[in-house]
C-alpha positions, 0 to 999 in steps of 0.5 A, a space after each residue: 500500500 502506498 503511503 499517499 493511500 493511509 488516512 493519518 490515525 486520531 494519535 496523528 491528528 492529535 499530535 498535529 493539532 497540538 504541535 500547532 497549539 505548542 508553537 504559538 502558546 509556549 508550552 510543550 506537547 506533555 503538558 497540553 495532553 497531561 492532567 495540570 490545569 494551569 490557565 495557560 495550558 488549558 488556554 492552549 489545550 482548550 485550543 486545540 480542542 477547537 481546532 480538532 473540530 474544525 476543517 480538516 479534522 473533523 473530529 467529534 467531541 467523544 473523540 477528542 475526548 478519548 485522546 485527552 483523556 476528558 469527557 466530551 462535556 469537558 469538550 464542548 465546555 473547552 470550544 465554547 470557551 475558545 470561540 469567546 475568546 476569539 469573539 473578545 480577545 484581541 490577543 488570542 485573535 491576534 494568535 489565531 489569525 487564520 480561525 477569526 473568521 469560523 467563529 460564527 460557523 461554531 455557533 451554528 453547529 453547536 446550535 444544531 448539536 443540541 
C-alpha cells in the first residue's frame, strides 16, 4: 500500500493539532495532553480542542475526548470557551489569525448539536 493511500490515525491528528497549539502558546506537547490545569495550558489545550473540530479534522467531541483523556462535556465546555475568546480577545485573535473568521460557523453547529 502506498503511503499517499493511509488516512493519518486520531494519535496523528492529535499530535498535529497540538504541535500547532505548542508553537504559538509556549508550552510543550506533555503538558497540553497531561492532567495540570494551569490557565495557560488549558488556554492552549482548550485550543486545540477547537481546532480538532474544525476543517480538516473533523473530529467529534467523544473523540477528542478519548485522546485527552476528558469527557466530551469537558469538550464542548473547552470550544465554547475558545470561540469567546476569539469573539473578545484581541490577543488570542491576534494568535489565531487564520480561525477569526469560523467563529460564527461554531455557533451554528453547536446550535444544531443540541
Amino acid at each position: 500500500m502506498n503511503t499517499l493511500d493511509k488516512k493519518p490515525s486520531i494519535s496523528d491528528l492529535v499530535d498535529e493539532a497540538v504541535s500547532k497549539v505548542c508553537a504559538r502558546h509556549d508550552c510543550t506537547p506533555e503538558e497540553v495532553l497531561g492532567p495540570r490545569r494551569f490557565e495557560r495550558l488549558n488556554t492552549a489545550r482548550h485550543m486545540a480542542y477547537w481546532i480538532l473540530r474544525r476543517e480538516p479534522y473533523c473530529l467529534g467531541y467523544e473523540t477528542i475526548g478519548r485522546a485527552f483523556n476528558r469527557q466530551h462535556g469537558s469538550i464542548i465546555h473547552g470550544c465554547r470557551k475558545t470561540n469567546d475568546r476569539l469573539e473578545v480577545s484581541k490577543e488570542f485573535r491576534r494568535l489565531w489569525p487564520e480561525f477569526t473568521e469560523c467563529r460564527v460557523q461554531f455557533r451554528k453547529e453547536l446550535a444544531a448539536w443540541r
